[in-house]
VOLOBA-177110 format. One record per residue: residue in three letters; residue number from 1; x, z, y of N, C-alpha, C in turn. Coordinates in steps of 0.1 Angstrom, whole numbers. Layout:
N
PT code pos  n_px  n_pz  n_py ca_px ca_pz ca_py  c_px  c_pz  c_py
PT  ALA NUM     X     Z     Y     X     Z     Y     X     Z     Y
...
***
This chain:
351
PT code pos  n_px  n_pz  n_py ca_px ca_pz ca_py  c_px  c_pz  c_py
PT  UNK   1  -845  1136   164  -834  1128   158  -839  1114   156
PT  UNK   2  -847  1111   152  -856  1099   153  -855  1092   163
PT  UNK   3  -859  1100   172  -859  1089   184  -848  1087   193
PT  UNK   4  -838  1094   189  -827  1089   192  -820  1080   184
PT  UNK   5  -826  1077   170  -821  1066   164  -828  1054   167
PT  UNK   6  -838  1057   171  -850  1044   175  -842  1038   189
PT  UNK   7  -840  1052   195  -833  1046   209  -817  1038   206
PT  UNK   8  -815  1043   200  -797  1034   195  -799  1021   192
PT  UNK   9  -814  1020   182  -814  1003   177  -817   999   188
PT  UNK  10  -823  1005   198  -834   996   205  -821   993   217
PT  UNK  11  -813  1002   218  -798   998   230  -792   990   223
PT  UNK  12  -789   987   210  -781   977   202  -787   969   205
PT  UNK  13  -800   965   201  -807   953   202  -806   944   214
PT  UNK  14  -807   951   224  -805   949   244  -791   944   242
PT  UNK  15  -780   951   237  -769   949   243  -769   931   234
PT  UNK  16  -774   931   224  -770   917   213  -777   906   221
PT  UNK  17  -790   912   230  -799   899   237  -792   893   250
PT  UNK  18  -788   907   258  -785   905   269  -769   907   271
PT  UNK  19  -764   913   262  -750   912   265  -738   909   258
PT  UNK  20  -748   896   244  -734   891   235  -727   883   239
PT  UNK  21  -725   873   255  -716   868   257  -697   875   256
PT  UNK  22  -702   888   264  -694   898   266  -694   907   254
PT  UNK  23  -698   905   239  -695   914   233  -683   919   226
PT  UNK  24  -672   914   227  -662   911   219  -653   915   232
PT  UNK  25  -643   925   233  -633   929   245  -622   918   241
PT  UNK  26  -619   910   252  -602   905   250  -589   918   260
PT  UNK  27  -581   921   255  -568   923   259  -554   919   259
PT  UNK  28  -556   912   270  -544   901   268  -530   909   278
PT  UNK  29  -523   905   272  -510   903   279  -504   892   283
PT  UNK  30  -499   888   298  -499   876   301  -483   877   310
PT  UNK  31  -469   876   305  -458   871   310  -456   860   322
PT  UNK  32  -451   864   332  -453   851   341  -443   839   342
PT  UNK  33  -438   832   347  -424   827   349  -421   829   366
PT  UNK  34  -427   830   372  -429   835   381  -432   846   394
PT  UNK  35  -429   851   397  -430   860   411  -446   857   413
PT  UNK  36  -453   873   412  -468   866   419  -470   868   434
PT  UNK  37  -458   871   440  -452   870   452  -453   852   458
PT  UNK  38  -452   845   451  -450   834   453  -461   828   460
PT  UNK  39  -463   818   471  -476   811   470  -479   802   464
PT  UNK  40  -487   800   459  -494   784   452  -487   790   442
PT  UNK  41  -476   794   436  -467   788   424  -470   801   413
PT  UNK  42  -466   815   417  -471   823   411  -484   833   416
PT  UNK  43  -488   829   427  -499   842   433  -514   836   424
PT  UNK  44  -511   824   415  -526   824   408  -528   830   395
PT  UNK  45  -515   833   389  -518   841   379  -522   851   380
PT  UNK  46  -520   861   391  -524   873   395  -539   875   400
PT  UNK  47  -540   859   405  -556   858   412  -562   859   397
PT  UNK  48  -563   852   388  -571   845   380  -569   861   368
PT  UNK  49  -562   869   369  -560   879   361  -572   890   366
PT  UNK  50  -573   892   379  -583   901   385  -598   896   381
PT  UNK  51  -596   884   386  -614   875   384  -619   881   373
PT  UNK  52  -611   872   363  -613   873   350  -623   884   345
PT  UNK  53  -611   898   351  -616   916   350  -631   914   358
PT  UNK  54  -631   908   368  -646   913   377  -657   905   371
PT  UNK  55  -654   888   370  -660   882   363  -673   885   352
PT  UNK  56  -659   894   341  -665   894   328  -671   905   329
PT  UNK  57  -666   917   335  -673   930   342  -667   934   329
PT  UNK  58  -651   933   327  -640   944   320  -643   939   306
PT  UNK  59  -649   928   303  -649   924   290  -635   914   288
PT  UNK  60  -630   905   299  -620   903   295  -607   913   304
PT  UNK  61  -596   916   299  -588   923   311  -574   914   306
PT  UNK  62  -568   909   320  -552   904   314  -543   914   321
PT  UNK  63  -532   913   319  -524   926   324  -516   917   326
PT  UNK  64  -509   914   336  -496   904   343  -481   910   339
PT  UNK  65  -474   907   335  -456   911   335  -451   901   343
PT  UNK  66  -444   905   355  -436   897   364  -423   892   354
PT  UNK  67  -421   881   359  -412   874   354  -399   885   346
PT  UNK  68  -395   883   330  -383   891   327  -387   903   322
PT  UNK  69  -401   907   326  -403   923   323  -406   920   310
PT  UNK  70  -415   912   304  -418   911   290  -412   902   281
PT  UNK  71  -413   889   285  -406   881   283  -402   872   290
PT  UNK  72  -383   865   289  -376   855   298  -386   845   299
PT  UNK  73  -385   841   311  -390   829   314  -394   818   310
PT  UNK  74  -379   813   302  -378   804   294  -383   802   279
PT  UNK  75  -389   817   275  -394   821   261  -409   822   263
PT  UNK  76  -416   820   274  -432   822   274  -437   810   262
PT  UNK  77  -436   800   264  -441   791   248  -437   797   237
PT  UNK  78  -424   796   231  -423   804   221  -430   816   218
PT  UNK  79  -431   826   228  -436   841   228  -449   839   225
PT  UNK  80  -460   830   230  -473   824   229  -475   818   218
PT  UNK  81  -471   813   215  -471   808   201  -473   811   185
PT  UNK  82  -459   821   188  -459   831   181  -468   844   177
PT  UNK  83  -475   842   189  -483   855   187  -478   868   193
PT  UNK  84  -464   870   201  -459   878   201  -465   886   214
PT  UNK  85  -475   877   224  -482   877   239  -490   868   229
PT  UNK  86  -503   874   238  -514   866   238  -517   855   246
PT  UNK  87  -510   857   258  -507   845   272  -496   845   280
PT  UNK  88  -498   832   286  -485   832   294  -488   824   303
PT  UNK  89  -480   828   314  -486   814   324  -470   810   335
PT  UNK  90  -471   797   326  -459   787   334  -459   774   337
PT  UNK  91  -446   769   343  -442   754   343  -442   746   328
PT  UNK  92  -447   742   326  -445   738   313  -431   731   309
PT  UNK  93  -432   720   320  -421   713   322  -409   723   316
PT  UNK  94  -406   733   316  -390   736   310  -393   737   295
PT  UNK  95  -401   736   291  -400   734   277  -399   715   271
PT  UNK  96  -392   712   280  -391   693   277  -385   695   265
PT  UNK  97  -374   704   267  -363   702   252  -369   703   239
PT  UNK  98  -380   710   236  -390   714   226  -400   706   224
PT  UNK  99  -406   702   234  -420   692   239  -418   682   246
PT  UNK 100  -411   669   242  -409   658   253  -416   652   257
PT  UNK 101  -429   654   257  -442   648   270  -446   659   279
PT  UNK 102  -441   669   277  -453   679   286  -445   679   305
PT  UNK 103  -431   673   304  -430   672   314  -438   663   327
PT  UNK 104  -447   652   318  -459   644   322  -469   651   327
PT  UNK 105  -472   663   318  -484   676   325  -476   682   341
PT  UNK 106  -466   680   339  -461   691   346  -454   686   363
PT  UNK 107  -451   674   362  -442   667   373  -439   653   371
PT  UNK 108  -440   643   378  -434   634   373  -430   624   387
PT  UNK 109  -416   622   386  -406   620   397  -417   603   398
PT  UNK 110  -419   601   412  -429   590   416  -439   592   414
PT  UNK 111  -446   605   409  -456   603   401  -467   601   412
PT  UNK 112  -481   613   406  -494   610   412  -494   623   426
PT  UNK 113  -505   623   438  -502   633   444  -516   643   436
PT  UNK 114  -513   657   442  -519   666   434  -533   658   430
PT  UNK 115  -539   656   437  -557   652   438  -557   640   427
PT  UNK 116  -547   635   426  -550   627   417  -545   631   402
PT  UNK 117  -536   637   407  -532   642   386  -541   649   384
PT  UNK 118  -551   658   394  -566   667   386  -571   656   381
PT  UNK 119  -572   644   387  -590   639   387  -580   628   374
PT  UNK 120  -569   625   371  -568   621   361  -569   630   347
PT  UNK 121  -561   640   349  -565   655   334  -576   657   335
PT  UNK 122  -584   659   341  -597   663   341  -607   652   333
PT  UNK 123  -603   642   342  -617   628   338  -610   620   331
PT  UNK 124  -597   616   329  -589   607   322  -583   610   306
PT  UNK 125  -590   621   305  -584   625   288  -566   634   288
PT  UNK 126  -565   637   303  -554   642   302  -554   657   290
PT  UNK 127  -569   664   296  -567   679   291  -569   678   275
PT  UNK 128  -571   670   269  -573   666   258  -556   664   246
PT  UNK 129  -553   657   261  -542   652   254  -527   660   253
PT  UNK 130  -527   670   264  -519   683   264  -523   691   251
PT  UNK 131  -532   691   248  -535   703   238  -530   692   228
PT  UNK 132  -533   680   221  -525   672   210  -513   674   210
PT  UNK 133  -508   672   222  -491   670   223  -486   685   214
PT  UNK 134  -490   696   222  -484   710   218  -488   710   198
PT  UNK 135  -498   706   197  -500   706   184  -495   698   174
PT  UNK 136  -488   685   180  -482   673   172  -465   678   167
PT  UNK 137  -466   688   181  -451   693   180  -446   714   174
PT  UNK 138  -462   717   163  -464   726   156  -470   735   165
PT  UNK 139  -471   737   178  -474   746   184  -486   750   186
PT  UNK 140  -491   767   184  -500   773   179  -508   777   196
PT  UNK 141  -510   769   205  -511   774   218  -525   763   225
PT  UNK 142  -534   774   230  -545   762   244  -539   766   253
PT  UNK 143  -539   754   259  -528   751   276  -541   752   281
PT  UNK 144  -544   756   295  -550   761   304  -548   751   318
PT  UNK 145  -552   740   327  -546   736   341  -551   752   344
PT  UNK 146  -540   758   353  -541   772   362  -535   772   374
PT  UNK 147  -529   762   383  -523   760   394  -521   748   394
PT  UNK 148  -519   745   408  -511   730   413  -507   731   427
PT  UNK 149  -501   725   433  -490   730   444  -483   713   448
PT  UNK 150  -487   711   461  -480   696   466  -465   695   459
PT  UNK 151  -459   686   470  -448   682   464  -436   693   469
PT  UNK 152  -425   694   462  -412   704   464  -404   694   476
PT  UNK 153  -392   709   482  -383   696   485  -377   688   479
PT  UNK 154  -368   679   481  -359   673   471  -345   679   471
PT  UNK 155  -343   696   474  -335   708   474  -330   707   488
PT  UNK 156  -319   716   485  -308   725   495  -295   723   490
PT  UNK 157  -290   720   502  -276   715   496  -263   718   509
PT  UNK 158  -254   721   505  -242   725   513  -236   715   526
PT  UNK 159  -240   703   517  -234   693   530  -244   681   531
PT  UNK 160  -246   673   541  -253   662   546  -257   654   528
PT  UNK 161  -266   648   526  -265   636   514  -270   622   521
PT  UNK 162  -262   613   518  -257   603   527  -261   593   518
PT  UNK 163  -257   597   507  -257   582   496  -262   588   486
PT  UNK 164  -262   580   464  -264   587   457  -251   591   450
PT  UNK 165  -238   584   457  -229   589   457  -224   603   456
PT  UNK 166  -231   606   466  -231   622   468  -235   632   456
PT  UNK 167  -240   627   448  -245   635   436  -237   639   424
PT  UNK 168  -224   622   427  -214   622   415  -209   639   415
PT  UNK 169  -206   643   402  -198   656   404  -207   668   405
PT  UNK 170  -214   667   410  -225   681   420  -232   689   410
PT  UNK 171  -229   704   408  -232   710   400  -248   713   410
PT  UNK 172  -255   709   405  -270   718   410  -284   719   399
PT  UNK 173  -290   732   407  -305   730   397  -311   720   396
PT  UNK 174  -317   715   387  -331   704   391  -336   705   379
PT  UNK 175  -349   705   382  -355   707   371  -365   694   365
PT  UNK 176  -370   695   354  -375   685   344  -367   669   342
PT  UNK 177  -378   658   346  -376   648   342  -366   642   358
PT  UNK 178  -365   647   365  -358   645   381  -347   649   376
PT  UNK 179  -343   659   370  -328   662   363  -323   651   355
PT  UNK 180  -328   647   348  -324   636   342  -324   623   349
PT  UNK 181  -330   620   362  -325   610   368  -315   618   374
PT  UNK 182  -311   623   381  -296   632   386  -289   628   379
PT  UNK 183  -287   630   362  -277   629   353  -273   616   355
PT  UNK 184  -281   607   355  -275   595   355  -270   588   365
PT  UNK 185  -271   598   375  -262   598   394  -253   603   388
PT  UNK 186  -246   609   377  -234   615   377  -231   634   382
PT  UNK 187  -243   637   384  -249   652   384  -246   661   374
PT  UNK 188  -238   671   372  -239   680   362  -253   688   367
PT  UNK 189  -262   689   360  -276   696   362  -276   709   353
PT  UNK 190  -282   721   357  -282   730   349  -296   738   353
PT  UNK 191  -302   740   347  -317   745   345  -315   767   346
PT  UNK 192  -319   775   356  -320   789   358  -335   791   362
PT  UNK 193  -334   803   361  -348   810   365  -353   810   382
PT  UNK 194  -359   811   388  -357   807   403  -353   823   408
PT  UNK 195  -354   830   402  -348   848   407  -335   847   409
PT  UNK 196  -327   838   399  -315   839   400  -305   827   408
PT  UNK 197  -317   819   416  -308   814   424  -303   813   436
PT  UNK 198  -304   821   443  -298   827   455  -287   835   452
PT  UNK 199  -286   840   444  -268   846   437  -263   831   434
PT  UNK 200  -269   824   427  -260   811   421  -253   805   434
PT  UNK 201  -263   803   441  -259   795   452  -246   800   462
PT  UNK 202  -251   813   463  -242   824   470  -228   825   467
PT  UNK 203  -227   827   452  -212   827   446  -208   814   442
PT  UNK 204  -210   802   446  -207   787   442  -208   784   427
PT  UNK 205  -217   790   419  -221   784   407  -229   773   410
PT  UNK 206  -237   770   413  -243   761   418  -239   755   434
PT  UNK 207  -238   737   432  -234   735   445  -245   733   457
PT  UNK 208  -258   728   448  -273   728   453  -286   731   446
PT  UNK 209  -294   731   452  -304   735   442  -320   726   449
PT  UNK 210  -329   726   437  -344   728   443  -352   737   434
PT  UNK 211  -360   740   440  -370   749   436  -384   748   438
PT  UNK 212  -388   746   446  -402   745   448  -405   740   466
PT  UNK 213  -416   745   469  -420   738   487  -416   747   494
PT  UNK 214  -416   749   506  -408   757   519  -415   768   517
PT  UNK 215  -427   773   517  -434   786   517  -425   790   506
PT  UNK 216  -423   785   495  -411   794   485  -398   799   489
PT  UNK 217  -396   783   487  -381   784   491  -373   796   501
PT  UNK 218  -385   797   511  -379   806   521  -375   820   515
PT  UNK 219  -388   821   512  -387   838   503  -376   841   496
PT  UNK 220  -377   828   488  -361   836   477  -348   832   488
PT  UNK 221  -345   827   501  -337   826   507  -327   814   509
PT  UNK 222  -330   808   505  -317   793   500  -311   792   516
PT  UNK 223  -324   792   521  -319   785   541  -309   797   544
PT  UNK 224  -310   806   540  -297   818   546  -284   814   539
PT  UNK 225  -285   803   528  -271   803   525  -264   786   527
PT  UNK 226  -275   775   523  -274   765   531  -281   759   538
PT  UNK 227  -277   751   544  -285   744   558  -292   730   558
PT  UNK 228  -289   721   544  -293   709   547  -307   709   537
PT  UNK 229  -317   702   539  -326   706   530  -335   691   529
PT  UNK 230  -339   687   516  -336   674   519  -354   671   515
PT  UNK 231  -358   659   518  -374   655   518  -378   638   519
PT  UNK 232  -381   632   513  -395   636   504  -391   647   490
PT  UNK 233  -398   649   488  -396   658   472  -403   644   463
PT  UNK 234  -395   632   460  -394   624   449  -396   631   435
PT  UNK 235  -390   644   433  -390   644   420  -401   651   413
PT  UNK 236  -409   657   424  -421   666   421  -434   665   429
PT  UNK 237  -439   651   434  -447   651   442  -465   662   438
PT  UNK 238  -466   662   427  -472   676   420  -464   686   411
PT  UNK 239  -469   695   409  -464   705   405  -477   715   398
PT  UNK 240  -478   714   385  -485   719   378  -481   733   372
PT  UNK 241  -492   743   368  -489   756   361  -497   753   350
PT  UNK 242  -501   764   341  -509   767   329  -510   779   324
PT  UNK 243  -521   782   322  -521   793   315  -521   795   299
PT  UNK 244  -510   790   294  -507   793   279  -513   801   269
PT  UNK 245  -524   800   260  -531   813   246  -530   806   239
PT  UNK 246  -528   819   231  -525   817   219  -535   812   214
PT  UNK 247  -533   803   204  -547   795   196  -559   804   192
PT  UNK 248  -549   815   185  -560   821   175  -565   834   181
PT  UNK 249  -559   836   193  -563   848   202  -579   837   212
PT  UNK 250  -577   826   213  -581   818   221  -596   817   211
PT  UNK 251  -592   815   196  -609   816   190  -618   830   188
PT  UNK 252  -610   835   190  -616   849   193  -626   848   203
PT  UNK 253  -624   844   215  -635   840   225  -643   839   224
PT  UNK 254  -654   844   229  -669   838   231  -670   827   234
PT  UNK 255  -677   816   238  -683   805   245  -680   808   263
PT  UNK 256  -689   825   265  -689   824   276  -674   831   284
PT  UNK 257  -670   836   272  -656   839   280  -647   829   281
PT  UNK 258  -645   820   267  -640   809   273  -644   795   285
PT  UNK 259  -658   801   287  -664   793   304  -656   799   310
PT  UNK 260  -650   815   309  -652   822   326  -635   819   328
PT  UNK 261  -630   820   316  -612   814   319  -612   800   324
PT  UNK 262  -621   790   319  -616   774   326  -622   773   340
PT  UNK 263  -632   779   338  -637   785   353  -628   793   363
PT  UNK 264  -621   802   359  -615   810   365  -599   801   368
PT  UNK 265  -591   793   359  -581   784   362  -588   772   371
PT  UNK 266  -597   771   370  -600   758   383  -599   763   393
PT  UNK 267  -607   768   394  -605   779   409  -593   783   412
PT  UNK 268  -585   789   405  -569   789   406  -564   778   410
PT  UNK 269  -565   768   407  -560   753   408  -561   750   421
PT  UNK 270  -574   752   427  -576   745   439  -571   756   451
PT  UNK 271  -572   768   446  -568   778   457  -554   781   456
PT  UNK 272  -547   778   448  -530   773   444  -530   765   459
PT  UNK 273  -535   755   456  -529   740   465  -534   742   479
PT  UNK 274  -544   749   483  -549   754   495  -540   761   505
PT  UNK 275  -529   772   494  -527   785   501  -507   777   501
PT  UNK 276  -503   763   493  -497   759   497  -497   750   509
PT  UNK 277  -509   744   511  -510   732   523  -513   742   538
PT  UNK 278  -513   754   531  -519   761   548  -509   768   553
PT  UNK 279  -495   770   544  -485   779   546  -472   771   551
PT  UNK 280  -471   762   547  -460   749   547  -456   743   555
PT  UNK 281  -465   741   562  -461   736   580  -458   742   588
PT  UNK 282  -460   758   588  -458   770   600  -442   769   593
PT  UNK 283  -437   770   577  -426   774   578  -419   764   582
PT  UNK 284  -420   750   577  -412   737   576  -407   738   592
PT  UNK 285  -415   745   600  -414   742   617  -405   752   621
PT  UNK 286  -405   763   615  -397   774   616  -383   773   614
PT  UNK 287  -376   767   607  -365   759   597  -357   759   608
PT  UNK 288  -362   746   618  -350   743   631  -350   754   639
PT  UNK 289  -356   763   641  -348   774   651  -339   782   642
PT  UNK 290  -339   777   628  -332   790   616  -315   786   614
PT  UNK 291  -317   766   622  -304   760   615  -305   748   607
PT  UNK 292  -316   751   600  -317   741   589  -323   730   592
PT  UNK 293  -312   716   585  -313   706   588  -323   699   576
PT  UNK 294  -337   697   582  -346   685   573  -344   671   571
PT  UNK 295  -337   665   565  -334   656   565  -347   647   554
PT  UNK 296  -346   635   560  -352   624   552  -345   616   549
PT  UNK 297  -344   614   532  -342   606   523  -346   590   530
PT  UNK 298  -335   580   533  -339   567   537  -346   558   527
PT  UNK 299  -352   550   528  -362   539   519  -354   538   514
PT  UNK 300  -339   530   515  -332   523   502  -330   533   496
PT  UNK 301  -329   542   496  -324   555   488  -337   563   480
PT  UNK 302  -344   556   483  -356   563   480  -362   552   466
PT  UNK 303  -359   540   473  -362   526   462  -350   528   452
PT  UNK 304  -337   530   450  -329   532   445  -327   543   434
PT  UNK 305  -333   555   436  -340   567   430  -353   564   422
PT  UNK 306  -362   554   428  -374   553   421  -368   544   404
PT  UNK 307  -360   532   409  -357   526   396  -349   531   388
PT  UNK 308  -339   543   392  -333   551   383  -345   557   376
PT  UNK 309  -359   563   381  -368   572   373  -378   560   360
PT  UNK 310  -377   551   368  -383   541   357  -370   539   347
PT  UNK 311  -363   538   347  -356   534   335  -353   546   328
PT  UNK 312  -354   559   330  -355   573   328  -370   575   318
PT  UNK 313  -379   570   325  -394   573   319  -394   563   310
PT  UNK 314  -388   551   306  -392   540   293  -380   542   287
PT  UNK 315  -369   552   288  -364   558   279  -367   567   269
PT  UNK 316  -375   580   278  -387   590   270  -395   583   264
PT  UNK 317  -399   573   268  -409   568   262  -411   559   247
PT  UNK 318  -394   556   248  -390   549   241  -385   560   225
PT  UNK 319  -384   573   230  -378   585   221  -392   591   218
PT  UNK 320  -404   595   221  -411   601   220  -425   592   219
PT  UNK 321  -436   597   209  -449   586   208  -459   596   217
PT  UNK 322  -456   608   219  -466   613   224  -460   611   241
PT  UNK 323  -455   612   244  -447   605   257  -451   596   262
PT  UNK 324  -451   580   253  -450   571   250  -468   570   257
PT  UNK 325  -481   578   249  -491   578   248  -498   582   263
PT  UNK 326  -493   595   266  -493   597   281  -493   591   293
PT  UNK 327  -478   585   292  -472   580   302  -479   566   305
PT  UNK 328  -481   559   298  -491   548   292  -505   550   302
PT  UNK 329  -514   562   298  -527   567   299  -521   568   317
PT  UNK 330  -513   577   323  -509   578   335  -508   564   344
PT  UNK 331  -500   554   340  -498   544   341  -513   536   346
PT  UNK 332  -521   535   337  -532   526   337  -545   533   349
PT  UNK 333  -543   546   347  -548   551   356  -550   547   374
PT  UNK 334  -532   546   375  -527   546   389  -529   533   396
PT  UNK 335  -531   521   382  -535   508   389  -547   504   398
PT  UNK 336  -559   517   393  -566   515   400  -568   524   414
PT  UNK 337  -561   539   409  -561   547   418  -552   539   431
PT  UNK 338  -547   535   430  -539   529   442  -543   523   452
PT  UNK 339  -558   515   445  -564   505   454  -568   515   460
PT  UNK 340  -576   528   457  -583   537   464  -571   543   474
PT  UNK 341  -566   547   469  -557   556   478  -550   548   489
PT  UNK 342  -546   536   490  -541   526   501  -548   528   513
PT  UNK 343  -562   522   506  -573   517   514  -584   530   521
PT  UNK 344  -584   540   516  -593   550   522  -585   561   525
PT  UNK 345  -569   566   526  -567   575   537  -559   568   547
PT  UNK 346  -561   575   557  -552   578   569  -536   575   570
PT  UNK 347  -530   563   573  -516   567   573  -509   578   580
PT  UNK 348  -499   581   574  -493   597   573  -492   600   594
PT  UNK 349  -484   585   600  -484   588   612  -497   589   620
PT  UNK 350  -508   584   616  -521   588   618  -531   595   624
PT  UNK 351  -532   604   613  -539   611   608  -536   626   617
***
């Protein structure tokens, strides 16, 4: 009996030297907003849920709920917050109405292209300043970067768009701060889940819509119901995710388990954007034998849309200090990033 107690301290002891990063089990539940069917947009929550398990060797485990099974979409912040999930992983962006800067984390119509909104959150005080925002505005939540994904189209739509005329009247999706330049084209905009919009479109609730880049779009179908599909994606030239925890689920963590999660979302991040840039061109190419007309957005129309989004963005800016702080920090950034980016890539016909 003895030396089976001698042997218990002496395994306790081992396990405290060699295995207290991992001593503490997390069991998370993690709601998606997304399909992990998706590429780039939802397939990293599912990546970053397994790692996690192999990683920590079953010390952390997240258990995924496809979009709706646990909680709507639209309720993953609140549900996170609350404590009611431990995680969640979405667009942040639809939570503008609650949080009016985070559509800054999330998209920003002109904005930066992917490579640059990392190297700005990363090295520019962004990740810093996501976690203030959520906190200034009561919220009990660490935001996670967990994906990023080039630019969207600039949607699908029933007939040719010719002018910004065309928008007067036009019931369609758009989502974040690009909806709100819409509005001011005279757009009725209405914000759904992306499950439900291929019924919308189908039964004329919606007259158009966008959603995300061609590798998506296809899946949920839009090209089976309209044909014009429109590009550059102005409104989303990135497209950010996050992995939402709850604060106090979040101090629970080790050191090393909170390494292997920011570790485990970067990795997501970059293989998000990969498994979009490698998928996107086979389908984009596919399109014209399908029907579907790619159209490009002309310069004046494109210059015309950009100064609608500025007068849009020093409006937020003008309503919100944490917005105001961001957008600002964004801003000062890009004056220099521009010299770089001009001058050291390839023009597009190029390359």
């Amino acid at each position: 009996m003895k030396l089976l107690k001698a042997a218990t301290v002496i395994a306790g002891a081992l396990a405290i030297t060699t295995g207290s990063a991992f001593a503490d089990n997390l069991r998370w539940k993690m709601p998606v907003a997304f399909s992990t069917n998706l590429p780039g947009l939802g397939s990293p929550a599912a990546w970053v849920a397994d790692n996690l398990t192999t990683a920590s060797d079953g010390s952390i485990q997240v258990r995924v709920y496809e979009p709706g099974k646990l909680v709507p979409p639209f309720d993953i912040l609140d549900s996170v917050s609350d404590g009611k999930v431990a995680a969640g992983y979405t667009w942040i962006g639809y939570d503008q109405g609650k949080v009016p800067a985070v559509p800054l984390f999330a998209a920003v119509p002109f904005g930066m292209k992917p490579w640059a909104y990392i190297g700005w959150y990363y090295y520019g005080g962004g990740e810093q300043m996501l976690q203030d925002v959520y906190a200034n505005k009561g919220y009990n939540v660490h935001a996670q970067l967990c994906g990023i994904i080039g630019p969207e189209t600039a949607g699908w739509y029933k007939n040719k768009i010719t002018s910004l005329d065309d928008y007067k009247g036009m019931k369609i999706r758009f989502a974040g701060l690009g909806g709100k330049v819409l509005e001011k084209l005279g757009a009725s905009v209405t914000m759904m889940p992306g499950g439900e919009l291929y019924q919308a479109l189908e039964k004329g609730t919606i007259d158009a819509t966008e959603f995300s880049m061609p590798a998506i779009d296809q899946i949920l179908g839009f090209d089976q119901i309209v044909k014009y599909n429109l590009f550059p994606g102005w409104h989303q030239p990135f497209t950010a995710q996050y992995m939402l925890i709850n604060n106090d689920e979040w101090a629970k963590a080790t050191k090393a388990q909170k390494a292997l999660v920011e570790a485990s979302c970067t990795a997501a991040t970059t293989r998000g954007l990969a498994e979009g840039e490698y998928k996107n061109g086979k389908v984009l190419a596919g399109f014209q034998a399908e029907g579907v007309h790619a159209d490009q957005i002309p310069r004046e129309v494109l210059e015309k849309l950009k100064s609608v989004t500025q007068e849009v963005l020093k409006e937020e800016a003008a309503k919100d200090a944490d917005f105001k702080k961001v957008y600002e920090s964004q801003q000062e950034f890009m004056k220099t990033y521009k010299i770089w980016d001009q001058r050291a890539y390839l023009p597009a016909d190029m390359d």
